[in-house]
N, C-alpha and C positions, 0 to 999 in steps of 0.2 A: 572728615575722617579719612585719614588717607589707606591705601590699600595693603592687605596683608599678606603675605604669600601663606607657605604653608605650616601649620601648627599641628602640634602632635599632644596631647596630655597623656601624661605616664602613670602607673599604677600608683603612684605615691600621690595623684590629684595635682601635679604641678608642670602648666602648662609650657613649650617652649617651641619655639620659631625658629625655622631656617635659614640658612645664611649662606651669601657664597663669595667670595672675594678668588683675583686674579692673582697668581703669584710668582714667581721668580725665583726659578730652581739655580743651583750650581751650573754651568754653560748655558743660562742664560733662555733657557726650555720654559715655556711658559703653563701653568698647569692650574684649572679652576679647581679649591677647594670646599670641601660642605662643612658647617657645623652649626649647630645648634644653641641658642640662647635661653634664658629667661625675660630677655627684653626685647623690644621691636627697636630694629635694628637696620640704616639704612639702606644696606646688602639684604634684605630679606629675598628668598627669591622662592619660584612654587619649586614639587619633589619630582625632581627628572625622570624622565623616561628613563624604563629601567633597572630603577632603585627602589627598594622600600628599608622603613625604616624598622630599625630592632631594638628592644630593650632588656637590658640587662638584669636578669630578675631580680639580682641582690640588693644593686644599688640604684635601679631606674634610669639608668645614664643610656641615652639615646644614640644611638647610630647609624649611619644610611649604610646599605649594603647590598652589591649589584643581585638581578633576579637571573638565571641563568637558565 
């Protein structure tokens, strides 16, 4: 079984896992992104320091957002 980072299940009962890929802005600025799947995925990574996650009441759609 390989290892999971971090999973979140939303009010609608449908589970999804994090994700985070490196990326390559305009000049060349380089910037780690978050998102969230329905599959395991082999970017999965755990939930940052910092962050928690929110869900949108209407439609369940997940997202990390800093704690200040």
């Amino acid at each position: 079984m390989t290892p999971v980072g971090y999973r979140h299940t939303n009010s609608k009962g449908i589970t999804y896992y994090l994700n985070s890929k490196q990326v390559t802005l305009r000049g060349n600025r380089k910037q780690v992104i978050f998102y969230f799947t329905r599959d395991i995925r082999p970017h999965h990574c755990d939930l940052p320091a910092g962050h928690e996650v929110s869900e949108n009441p209407r439609n369940g759609f997940l997202a990390l957002r800093k704690v200040f």
